[in-house]
Structures are given as C-alpha cells and as structure tokens.
N, C-alpha and C positions, 0 to 999 in steps of 0.2 A: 484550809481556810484562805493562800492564799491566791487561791482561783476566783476565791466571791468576788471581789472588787471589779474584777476585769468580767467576770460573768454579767455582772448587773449594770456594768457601763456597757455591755454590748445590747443587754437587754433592753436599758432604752434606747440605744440606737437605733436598734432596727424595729423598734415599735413604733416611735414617732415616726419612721421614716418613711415602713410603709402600711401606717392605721389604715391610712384610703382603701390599700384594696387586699387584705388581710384582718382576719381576729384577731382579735386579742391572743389569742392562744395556736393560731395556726402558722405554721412554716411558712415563709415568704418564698415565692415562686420567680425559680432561677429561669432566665429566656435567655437566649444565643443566637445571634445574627452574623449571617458570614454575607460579606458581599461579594457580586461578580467583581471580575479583572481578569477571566481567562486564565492564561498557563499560573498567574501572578496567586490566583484562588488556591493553587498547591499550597500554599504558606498558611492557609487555615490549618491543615492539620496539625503542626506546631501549636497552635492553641488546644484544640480538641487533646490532645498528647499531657498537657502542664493542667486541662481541667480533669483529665482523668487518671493523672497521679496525685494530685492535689484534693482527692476523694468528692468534689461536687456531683450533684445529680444535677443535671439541668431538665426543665420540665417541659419546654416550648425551644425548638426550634422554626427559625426562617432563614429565607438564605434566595438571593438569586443569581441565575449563570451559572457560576462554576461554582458561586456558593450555595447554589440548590442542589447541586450533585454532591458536595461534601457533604451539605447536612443534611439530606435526606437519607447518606449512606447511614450518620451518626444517628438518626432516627427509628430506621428501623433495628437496630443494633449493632451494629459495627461499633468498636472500639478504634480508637482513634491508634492505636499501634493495629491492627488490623488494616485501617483507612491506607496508614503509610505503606503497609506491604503491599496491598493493591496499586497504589499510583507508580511507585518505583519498581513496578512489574510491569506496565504497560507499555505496549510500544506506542508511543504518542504519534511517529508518523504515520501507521498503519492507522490509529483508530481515526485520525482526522484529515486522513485522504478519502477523497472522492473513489477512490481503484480500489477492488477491492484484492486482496493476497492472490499471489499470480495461482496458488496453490488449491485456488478454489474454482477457477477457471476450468473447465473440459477442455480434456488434452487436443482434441481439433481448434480450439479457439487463442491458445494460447503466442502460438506465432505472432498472433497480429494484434494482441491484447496491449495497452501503451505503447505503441508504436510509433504512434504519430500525434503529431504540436497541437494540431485542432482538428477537434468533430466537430461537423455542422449536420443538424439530424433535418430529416426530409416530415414535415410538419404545416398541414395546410396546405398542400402543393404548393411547399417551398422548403429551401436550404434554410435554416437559422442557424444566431449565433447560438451558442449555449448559454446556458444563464451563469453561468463561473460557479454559483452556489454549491457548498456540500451537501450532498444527502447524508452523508455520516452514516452510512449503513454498520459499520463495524463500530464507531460511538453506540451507536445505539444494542446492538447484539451484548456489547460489555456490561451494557445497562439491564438487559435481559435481564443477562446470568448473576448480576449480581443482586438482583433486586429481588428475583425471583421468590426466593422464601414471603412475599409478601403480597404475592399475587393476587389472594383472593380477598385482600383489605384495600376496597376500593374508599373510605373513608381515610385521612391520613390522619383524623385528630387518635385513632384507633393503633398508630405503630406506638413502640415503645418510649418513645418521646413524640408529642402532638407537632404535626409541621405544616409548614405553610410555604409556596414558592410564591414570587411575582412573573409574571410575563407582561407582554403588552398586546393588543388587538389591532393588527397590523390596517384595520380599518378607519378604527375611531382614534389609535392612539391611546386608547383608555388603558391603566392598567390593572391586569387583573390578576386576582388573589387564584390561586389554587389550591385545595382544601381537600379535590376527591374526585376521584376517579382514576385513572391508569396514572402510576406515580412514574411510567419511564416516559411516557409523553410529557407530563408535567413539567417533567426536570427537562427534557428536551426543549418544549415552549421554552422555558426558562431563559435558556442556553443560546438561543438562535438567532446569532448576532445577525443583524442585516445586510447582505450584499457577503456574507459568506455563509449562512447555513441557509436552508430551504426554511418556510414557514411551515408551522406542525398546526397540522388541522387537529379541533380540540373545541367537543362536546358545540359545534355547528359553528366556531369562532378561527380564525387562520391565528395563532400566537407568531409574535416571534420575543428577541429577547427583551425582559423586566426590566434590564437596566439603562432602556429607552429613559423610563419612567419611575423606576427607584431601584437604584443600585444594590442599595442597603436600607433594607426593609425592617429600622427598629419599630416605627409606630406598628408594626404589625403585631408582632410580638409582644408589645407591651399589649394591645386588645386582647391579645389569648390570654394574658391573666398577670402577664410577667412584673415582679414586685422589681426587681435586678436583672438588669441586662446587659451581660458581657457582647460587644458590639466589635469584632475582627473586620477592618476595613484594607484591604490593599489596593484599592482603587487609587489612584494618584489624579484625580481631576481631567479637567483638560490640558495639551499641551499647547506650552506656551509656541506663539506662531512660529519662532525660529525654526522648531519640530516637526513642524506640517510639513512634510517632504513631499507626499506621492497622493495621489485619487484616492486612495484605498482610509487614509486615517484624514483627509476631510470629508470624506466620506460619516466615517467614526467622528469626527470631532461633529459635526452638526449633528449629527444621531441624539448621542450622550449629553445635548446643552440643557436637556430639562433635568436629565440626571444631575448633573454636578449642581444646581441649585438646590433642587428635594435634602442634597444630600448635610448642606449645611442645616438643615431644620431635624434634620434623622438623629446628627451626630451627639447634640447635646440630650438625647434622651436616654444615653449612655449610662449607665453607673459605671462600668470597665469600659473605656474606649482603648482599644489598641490598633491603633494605626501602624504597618508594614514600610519599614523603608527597604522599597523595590523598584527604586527609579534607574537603573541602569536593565529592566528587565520590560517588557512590554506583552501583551494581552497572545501573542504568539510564539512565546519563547518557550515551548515545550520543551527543545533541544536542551534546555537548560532545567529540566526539573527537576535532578537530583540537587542542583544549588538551590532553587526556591524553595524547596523542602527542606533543607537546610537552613535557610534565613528564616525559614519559620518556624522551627525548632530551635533559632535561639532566642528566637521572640517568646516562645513557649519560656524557654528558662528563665528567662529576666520577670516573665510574669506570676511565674509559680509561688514566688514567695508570698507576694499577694492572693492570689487564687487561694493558697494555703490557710493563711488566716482569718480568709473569709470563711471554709469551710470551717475548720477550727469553732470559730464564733457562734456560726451558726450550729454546730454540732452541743456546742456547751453549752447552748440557751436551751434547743427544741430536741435533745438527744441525736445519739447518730443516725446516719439511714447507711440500709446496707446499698451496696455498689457491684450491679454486676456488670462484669465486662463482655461483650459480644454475646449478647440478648438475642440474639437472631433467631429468630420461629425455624424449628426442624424441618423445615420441607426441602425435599431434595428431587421429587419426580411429581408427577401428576397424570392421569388416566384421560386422551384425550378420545371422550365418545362422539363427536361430531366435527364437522370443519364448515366454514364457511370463508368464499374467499371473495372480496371487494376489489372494485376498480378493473378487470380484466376486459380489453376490447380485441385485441389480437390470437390471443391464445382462449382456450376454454378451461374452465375447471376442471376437467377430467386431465387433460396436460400438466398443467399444475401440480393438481395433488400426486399425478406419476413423478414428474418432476422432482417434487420432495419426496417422496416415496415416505409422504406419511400415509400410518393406517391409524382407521379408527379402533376403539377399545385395544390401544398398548399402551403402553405407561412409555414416559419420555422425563429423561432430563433438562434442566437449561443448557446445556452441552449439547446434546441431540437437537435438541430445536433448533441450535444456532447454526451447527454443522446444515440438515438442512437447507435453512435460511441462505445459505452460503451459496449450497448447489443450486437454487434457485435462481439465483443471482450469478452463480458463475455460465449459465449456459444466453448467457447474453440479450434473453430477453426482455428480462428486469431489471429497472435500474434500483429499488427499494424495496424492498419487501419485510414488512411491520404484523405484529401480531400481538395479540390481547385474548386474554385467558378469562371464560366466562363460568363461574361455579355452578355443576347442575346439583339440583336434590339428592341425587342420589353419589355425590363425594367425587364422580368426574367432573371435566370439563370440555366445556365448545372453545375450540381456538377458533377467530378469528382473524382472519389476512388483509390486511389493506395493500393494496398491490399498486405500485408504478410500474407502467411498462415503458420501455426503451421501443423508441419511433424503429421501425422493421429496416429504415434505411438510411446511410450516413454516408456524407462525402468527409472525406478525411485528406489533409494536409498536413506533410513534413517536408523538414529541409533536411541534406546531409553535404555536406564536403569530409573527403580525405583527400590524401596527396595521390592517390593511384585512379579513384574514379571520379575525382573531382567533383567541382559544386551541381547541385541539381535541385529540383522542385521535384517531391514525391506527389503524386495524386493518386489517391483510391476511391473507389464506390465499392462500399458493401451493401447488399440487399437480403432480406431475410426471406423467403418463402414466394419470393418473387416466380422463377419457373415451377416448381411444385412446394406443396405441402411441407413443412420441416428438413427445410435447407437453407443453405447458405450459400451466396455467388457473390465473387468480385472481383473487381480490375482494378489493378496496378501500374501508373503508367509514371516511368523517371524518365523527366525531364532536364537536358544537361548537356554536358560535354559527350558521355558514354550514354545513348540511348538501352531501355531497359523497359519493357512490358512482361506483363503475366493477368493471367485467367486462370479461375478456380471455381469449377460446381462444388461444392458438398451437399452430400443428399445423406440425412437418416433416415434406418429404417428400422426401429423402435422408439419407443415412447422413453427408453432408459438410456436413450441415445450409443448403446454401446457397438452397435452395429453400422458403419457410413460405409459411405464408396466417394473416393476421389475423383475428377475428371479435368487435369490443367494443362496449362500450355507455358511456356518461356522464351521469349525471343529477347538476347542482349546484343548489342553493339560496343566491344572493349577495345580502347585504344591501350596496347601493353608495351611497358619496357621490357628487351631484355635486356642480360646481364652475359660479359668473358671476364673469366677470372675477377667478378665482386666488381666488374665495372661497366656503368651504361655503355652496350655496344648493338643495340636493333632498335628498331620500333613496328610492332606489326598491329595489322586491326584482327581482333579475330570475332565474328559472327556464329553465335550458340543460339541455335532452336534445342528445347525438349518439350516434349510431349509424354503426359503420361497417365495411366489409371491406377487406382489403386483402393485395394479392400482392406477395411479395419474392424480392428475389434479394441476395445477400448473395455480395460477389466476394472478399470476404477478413473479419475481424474488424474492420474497420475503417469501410468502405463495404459501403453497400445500397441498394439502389435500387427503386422500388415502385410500383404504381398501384393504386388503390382508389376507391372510393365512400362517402361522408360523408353522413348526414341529419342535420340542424340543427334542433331546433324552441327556438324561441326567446319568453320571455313575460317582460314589463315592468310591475309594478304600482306605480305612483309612490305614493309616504305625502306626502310634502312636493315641490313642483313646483320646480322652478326654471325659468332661462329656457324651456328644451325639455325636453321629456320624452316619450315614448312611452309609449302604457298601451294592450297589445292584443299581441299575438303574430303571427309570422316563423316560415315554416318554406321550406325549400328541399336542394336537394342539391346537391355539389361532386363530380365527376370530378378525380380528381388526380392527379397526377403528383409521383414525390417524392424526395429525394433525400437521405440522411444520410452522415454519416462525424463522428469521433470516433477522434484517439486520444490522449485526454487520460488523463492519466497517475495519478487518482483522483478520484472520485465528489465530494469537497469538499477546496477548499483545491490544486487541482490546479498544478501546478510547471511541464509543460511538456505541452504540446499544442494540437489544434486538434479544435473540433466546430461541425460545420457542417449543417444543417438548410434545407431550399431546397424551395417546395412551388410546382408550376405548375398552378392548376385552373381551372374552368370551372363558375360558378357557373347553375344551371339557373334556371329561370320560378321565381319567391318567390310566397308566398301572403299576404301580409300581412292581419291586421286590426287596424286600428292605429290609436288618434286620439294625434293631438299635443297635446300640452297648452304653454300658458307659463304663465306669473305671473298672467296677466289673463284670460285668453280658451281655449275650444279651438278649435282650427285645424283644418278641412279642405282638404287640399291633393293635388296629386297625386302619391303614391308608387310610383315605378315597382318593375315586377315583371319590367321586362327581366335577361335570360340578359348575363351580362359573365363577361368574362377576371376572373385574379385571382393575382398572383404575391406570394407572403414567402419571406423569407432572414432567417438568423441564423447569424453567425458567433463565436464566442469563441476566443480563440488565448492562451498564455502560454508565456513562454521566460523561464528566470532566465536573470539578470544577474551571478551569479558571487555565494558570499556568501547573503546570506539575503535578498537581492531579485529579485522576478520582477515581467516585465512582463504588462500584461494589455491584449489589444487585444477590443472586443466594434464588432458594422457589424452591425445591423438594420435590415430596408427590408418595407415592405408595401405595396402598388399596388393598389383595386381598378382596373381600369379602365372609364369610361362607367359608375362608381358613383354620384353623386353624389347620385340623389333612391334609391338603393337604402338601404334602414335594416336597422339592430343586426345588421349584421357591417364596420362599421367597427373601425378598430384603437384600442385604451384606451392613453392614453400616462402613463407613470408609476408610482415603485417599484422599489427597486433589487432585488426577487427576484421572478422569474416567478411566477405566481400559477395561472394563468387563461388562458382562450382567448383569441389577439388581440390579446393585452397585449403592450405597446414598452415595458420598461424604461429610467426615465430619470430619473438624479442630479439632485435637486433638486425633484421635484415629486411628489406623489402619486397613487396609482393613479387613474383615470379623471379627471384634473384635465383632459385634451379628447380628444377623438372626432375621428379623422380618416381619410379612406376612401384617402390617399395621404402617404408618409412616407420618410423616410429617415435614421436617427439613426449617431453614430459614438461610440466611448471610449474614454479612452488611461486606465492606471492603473498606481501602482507598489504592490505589495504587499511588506512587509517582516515578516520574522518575529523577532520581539524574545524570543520565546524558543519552547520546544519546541512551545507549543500556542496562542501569542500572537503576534497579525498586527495589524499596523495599516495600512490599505488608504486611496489618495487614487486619486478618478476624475476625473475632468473629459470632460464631453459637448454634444455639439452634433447639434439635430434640425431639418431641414428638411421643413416641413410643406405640401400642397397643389401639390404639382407636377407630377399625373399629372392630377389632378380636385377642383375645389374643393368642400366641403361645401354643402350644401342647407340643410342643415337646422344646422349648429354654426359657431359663429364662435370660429378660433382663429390665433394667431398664425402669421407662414410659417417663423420662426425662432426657436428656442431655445438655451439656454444652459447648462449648471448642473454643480455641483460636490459632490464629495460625500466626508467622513473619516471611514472606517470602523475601530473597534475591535472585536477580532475574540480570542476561547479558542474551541477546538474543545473541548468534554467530550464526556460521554457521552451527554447528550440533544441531540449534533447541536451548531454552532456557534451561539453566542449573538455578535448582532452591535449594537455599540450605533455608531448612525450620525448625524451630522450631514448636512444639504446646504443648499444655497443655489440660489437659479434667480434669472438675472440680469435675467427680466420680473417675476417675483415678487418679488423684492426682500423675499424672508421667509430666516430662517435655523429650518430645521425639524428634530426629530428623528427618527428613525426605527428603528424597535427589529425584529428578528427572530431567533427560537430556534428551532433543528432546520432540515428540509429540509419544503418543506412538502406537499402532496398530489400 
C-alpha cells in the first residue's frame, strides 16, 4: 500500500507530460543524443554505462561525429560496458594517422615508407601540395569489423535501437539527416571534420562533418517519437579568442559558428541535459582517452541516481521491460560470390583482385577483409581502399570497392642533421612503372656538407609480388673523424661507390630472402693523420646471401616488433692501392687481397610494457673472417643512429671512435612517452671486440661499455633527439644531437 501514493503521483506525471505524443496507456519513448567533440565524445560512454545499469531501454538514438560512432555502436547492440572495452583498446594514433602500420607495408617498400617531411605527388603535369587531410583508412577498417554484424541492414530505423546521424553537404552547407544506407560511411560523413578528414562521397552528395550544422541533434530525435530525451553534450562552444592560437582552430572556430548557435535551441529540448566538464581536453586529445573515459564515468555516477528513478517510475506505472545487453545480430562471416571494384585508372582489376588475393564463392570474416584491405594499400598503390557489402538472393554477397589510387609519382623532401654527417636537404623522386610494367625506380640525392646519391630499379615479376630483382648504385662523399686513445686525432675524406644486384623472394610482408652481387670501391684521403690512416683506394665484390624480416609496427618511435637483418657473403680477391700513413712515418707493409667469409646481423625488437613504456632490445654482431691484414671494410663502431655502411651503433662513443674486422655488441632500453609526442629514452650497451680476428693494423679495446639518455619530440621534420652518453673506457660524458631520419 505504500507504493500507491508514489505510483499514482508518477502516473500523472508522466501522463500530462507526455499526452501529446503517447496514449493513454502506452509507454513514453526514451531518445538519446550524444554530440560530437572528438576525442571529448569518449565521455558518452559514461552515460551509456549509468543508462545501462540503471535498467532504461532507450528507443531512438542520434548522435553526430564521435557521437554518431558511440551511438551507432549502442544501436546496433553494443552494450555500453562492451563500447568501453572497444575504445580503451584502440590505438588512437594508429587509427587516426594518415600511415598506414609499417607492418602492412611489402617488405620492398618499407625502407622508404615515412621517411620523409613532405610528398608532393606528380598530378596534372605538376608537383602538388598534399591536401594534409586524413583518409583514415584504419578508422574506417575499425568501423568495418565492428559494424559488421549489420551489414546487410541498410535501413538503420531496422537495428536494435532506431538511429539517426547528421552530416553536412560540403556543397550547399545543408544538413543532412542519415537514416539508410552504409551505416560505416554514414558515421564517417558524420565524423569528417574539415581541413582534417577527406569528405565521404554519399548516395551522389560529398558529406563532411554534422557538427558544421548541429552538433547535437536533439530535434531529431524527438521527430523519431522520443517522449524523454537524455541529451550528453561535451561540446564546450567556441573558444573564447585568447584560445585561438594556430590556423588549424580558426580554421575550427569559423567552421562550428552555425554550430554553437543551433546548439542553444537543441539544449532546452532536453528532459536530462548533461553537460561534460572537459575543458582542459580538446577535440584531439586522444593521447588522453583513458582520462576522458574516466570523466565520463563519473559523470555516469553522479547521474545514475537519477537515471534510476526514472526507470523505477516508469517500470511501476507501465510494468518492467526486459533489458538485454549486447544485442548484436550473430553474424560473423559472409560468402562473397562477386566483386566489383570503382575508381581504378592505373592498375586494372584483375591487379587488384590478385592484389587482395580475394576469391569469389569463400566465406571471409571482417578480420579477412580488413587484412586484405591492408595488403592493398600496403603495396603503395592505393591510398584508400573502401567497401560495401551487397545481399544476393541466394544468402551471398557482391563486395563492392571504391578505390583511390596514389598518383604513380612523388617528389619527396626531408631534412636531417647529426654531429658526424651534418646538416643536409634529402631529395627523392620515386616513380612507379615508369621503365616497365610493375616497378618501382628512384633517386636519392643529400644535399650538405657530406654529399650522398643513390639509385634503385625495382622490377616485380608476379602479380603476388613475391618474386623482384634489385638493380642500384651508391655514391657518398664522408668527411670522418678519427680517434688515438678516445681522442680526436685525423680527419680523412673517404669516397664509397657500391653497386649492386640482387634477387628476392618475399614469402609474406614480413620476410624476404635474397642473394645478389655487391661492387665496393672504396678511396681514403687523409687531411690530418693520426695513428693510422690509409690514403689510396680498395675495390672488391661480395656474393651474398641475405636475409630480412620486419614487423615493426612504424617507421619511428616503433611500440612493438622485431626487424632483423642477417647478411652471409663472400668477399672475393681486393685490389688495393694503399699506403699507410701514422703520425711519424709511411709504412710499407703487406696487405692481403685474400678472398674471406664474412657474416653481419642486426637485430632490434620492442614490446610495451603496459602504459607508456616500451622495451627496446637491439644484438648487432659483424665477423670478417681471416680478415685481419684485409683493409676499409672493417666495421665503424659508434653513434646511436645508423649512418653508413658497416657502422655498429654504440651508446657512449662516437662514429668511427675504432675499426674492427670482428664484433659483437648488445642493448637493453626503456623508452617512456611523457606525452603525445615526447619520449625520454635510457640505453645501456656492452661490445665485445676481436674474437673471430684481431686487427693488423688498429688497436682497440676487447671490451666496451656505455650508456646513453635520450630526450625525444617527434614533429614534423622527423624526431629531434637531444642525447647524453657515457662510455665507461672514456670516461667523457658527451652530447649528441639528431633531427629527422637520416639518408
């Protein structure tokens, strides 16, 4: 008895309140609007989380930007504890980079993959900028696999909750409702802020992002029926002008100025308004989405009480409703009997479909497809590659491709300084099928203090590309220090041509395997002598054998993987003309031109450690064997970034500080990222030197030691690194500075 009082006070409540657009007798219909804000839109799930312990059924969602990807997931059934596992699983840098994972890359392409500051692609018989824009190919793949179970419901009032997005028509400005058709395009439209994603062509209209034109899309929702509308806002308006710092957000502020007005008429249509205090966070803070997700989680608790009693009320007027959680339609594969593929002008579809090495009539998962999708885009072609799933009669399906392709040819620009080959302007042109059919050719020219050229044909000769043939050349100009006992005592130039071929087999993206022919000519002109010095020139060839693998997970700054590098040759008859020089005297002695074995490895591995620390393991080793009186292809020890031929990187000392024709060095490192683009790196190394063959001609220690603390921003001209080391026979504490990636 005394529930009646409070029963029949809620009963006219919510009868008067909403006779308009309910009976007498029927349930009032719950709606849910989430609005965009970007990384800020993680804080809906906090709501979604406090509505789905607090037992409501909502009936209608809307939502645009990030709030169209939240509540389309909650749409088709995703539970809002599900929602959360997906977000705090993602790698946000990965899915909202333009690059796609170095690891999807073909092992031929990966050298030269984010290498360099700027592509400009050859378009119109011309160089252009790039349009800066994302394609979001790995957003988009996420959205595949996640949507997938809903594939074949091109209507959305038809998922488990009725939804709606906003976009806007990058033509008219108009904005448009989406209701039906491809729900991962839709939410894309949604999403595609201006002047950073590309616009999403859609049903013959370019979208980009709703929240041009409303942010927070409650009138919508109340049209689908909605009696009660809980309304989650983290938009924060415009910033006040102190805030306007860069191009980029008044850019944004004049986009969003129809937005923040719509938004004052949306808000009061609210029965639950919750607005997010998330002003210390902005529309890019992905780096921070375990806290946003947190601030919205406790926005969820603070509202659940509420949340609670409304369900309560309503459950004790109109009885309970059952509540299921992660509603998701069973589908996990799909039978694709046809393909059809759009947009291709360079390649043909038969390339393509080898390409992805899809076949018709086999069943495929959203994991399959995406993989795929990957190798498509890792062989450098493509820069997009999109697809839509069409139900036949008989229970397959036609996939559909929309294809961007990547201009065949790009002049490419980087910078690099270090302390040993100083500052320079890199230039590259690569071209794609320029000399024959499915290849690859390009020139390499550093400009600087140390001159530096190279050329590279690559020629496939399969369609599964696992078969190439190398054909390149190297010509450098190095001005080198040497070192007596750990202190500047020469300066010589030395002059490296190689030439070389080589045949590959490539048994996945990962690993290749190869053997080729290497010519070496090598010349030494001392300025200043120190102990030893050669002045005269080296030429000889190497038969190799070789072996790589890689699947490190980006080009700089890499989180998790292993690349490994392993060469077995055979170094033929040398042709030396060479005098020795010291301090005092020149030396005639005898330098052999015996034929030797000759094996290097280089290993680098990283795994995080949970958090913003990753480990870094690097095991370098180089062996001539029965080298000892053979000169200048001994290995340069010193320098924490590869440089140069034959160089052993090693914490603590600098480039060419000893020469040694037998090595074997180790490194352990923690690398931690102290924020989005800031690392601070500790190494610690140990080299054992002379234990296959002792030096003739250089005297250096059998053991080394050293340590090294690196401060680290990645921008946009490549990583700037400012380093300390220590080496424990040196007993110097040295600096050591490097910018970009270097030749």
């Amino acid at each position: 008895m005394k529930r009646l009082p409070v029963c029949f006070f809620c009963f006219l409540f919510f009868t008067n309140t909403f006779s308009q657009n309910t009976s007498s007798s029927g349930r009032p219909k719950i709606g849910l609007t989430l609005s965009g804000g970007g990384a800020k839109g993680l804080a809906h799930i906090g709501i979604l989380k406090a509505i789905d312990s607090a037992g409501l059924k909502i009936d209608y969602v809307t939502g645009t930007s990030m709030g169209a990807i939240i509540g389309s997931l909650y749409a088709v059934g995703y539970s809002g504890d599900s929602i959360e596992k997906i977000a705090s699983t993602i790698d946000w840098d990965v899915v909202l980079s333009n690059q796609s994972s170095l690891r999807n890359i073909i092992m031929e392409e990966k050298s030269e993959y984010g290498k360099y500051d700027l592509e400009l692609p050859w378009v119109n018989h011309w160089f252009r900028l790039s349009t800066g824009v994302l394609e979001a190919q790995e957003l988009w793949l996420k959205f595949s696999e996640l949507l997938f179970p809903v594939y074949n419901i091109k209507d959305f009032s038809k998922f488990q909750i009725p939804f709606k997005c906003i976009a806007t028509d990058i033509s008219t400005g108009e904005g448009i409702v989406l209701d039906s058709g491809e729900i991962i395009s839709a939410v894309r439209s949604s999403m595609a802020i201006p002047s950073l994603f590309t616009a999403v062509p859609y049903a013959g209209r370019k979208l980009v992002d709703g929240g041009i034109v409303r942010n927070f899309p409650v009138r919508d929702v109340k049209e689908m029926g909605a009696d009660i509308v809980i309304g989650s806002n983290v938009a924060n308006g415009l910033l006040s002008a102190d805030k306007v710092t860069n191009a980029l957000q008044v850019l944004l502020q004049v986009a969003f100025f129809r937005e923040a007005e719509d938004t004052k008429t949306e808000v009061p249509l609210c029965t639950i308004y919750v607005p997010a205090r998330l002003d210390k966070y902005n529309m890019g803070s992905f780096s921070y989405s375990d806290e946003i997700i947190e601030a919205g989680l406790e926005e969820g608790r603070k509202l659940y009480p509420r949340l609670k009693q409304l369900a309560d009320s309503l459950n004790a007027i109109y009885g309970p409703q059952e509540i299921v959680k992660d509603k998701l339609p069973a589908v996990r594969s799909v039978k694709i009997s046809s393909v059809e593929v759009k947009g291709l002008k360079h390649t043909t579809p038969d390339f393509f479909t080898h390409t992805m090495n899809i076949l018709t009539n086999h069943v495929y998962t959203p994991e399959n497809l995406s993989r795929m999708v990957r190798k498509g885009v890792g062989t450098r072609y493509y820069n997009r590659i999109a697809y839509s799933l069409q139900p036949q009669a008989d229970s397959t399906c036609k996939i559909i491709f929309e294809v961007s392709e990547n201009p065949l040819t790009f002049a490419k620009i980087g910078l690099h300084y270090s302390q040993f080959s100083k500052i320079a302007a890199i230039l590259n042109l690569t071209t794609r099928d320029f000399f024959t059919p499915n290849s690859r050719s390009l020139a390499t020219l550093n400009i600087g203090e140390n001159f530096r050229v190279r050329g590279e044909h690559l020629q496939f000769f399969s369609r599964g590309r696992k078969f190439s043939f190398k054909l390149g050349t190297q010509f450098d100009i190095f001005n080198i220090t040497s070192y007596t006992n750990l202190k500047e005592a020469g300066l010589f130039t030395q002059n490296y041509l190689r030439a070389f071929g080589e045949w590959d087999y490539s048994t996945n993206r990962n690993l290749t395997v190869g053997l080729g022919t290497r010519f070496e000519w090598l010349k030494n002109n001392p300025s200043i002598t120190s102990s030893v010095a050669f002045k005269g020139e080296n030429n000889f060839f190497t038969n190799y054998f070789v072996i790589r693998h890689n699947t490190l997970d980006r080009p700089v700054f890499p989180k998790r993987g292993m690349r490994i590098e392993a060469e077995a040759g055979w170094v033929s008859t040398q042709h030396p003309d060479v005098l020795i020089h010291t301090n005092s005297r020149d030396i005639d002695t005898a330098i052999s031109n015996t034929p030797y074995s000759r094996l290097t490895f280089n290993m680098e591995a990283y795994a995080p450690l949970g958090g913003r620390s990753t480990f870094l393991l690097n095991l370098q080793s180089g062996m001539n064997f029965q080298g000892e009186k053979n000169i200048m292809n001994e290995f340069s020890i010193g320098g924490l970034v590869s440089t140069f031929h034959n160089q052993i990187t090693f914490a603590g000392l600098r480039e060419g500080s000893f020469y040694s024709p037998s090595l074997a060095a180790a490194m352990v490192g923690l690398r931690y990222q102290l924020y989005n683009s800031v690392y601070v790196t500790a190494k610690a190394n140990v080299l054992v030197n002379n234990f296959i063959s002792k030096p003739y001609f250089f005297t250096n220690p059998d053991f080394l030691s050293g340590y090294s603390l690196t401060f680290s921003y990645n921008f946009a001209l490549g990583p700037l690194e400012l380093s300390l080391m220590y080496c424990d026979q040196w007993k110097t504490v040295l600096g050591y500075v490097n910018i970009g990636v270097p030749f």
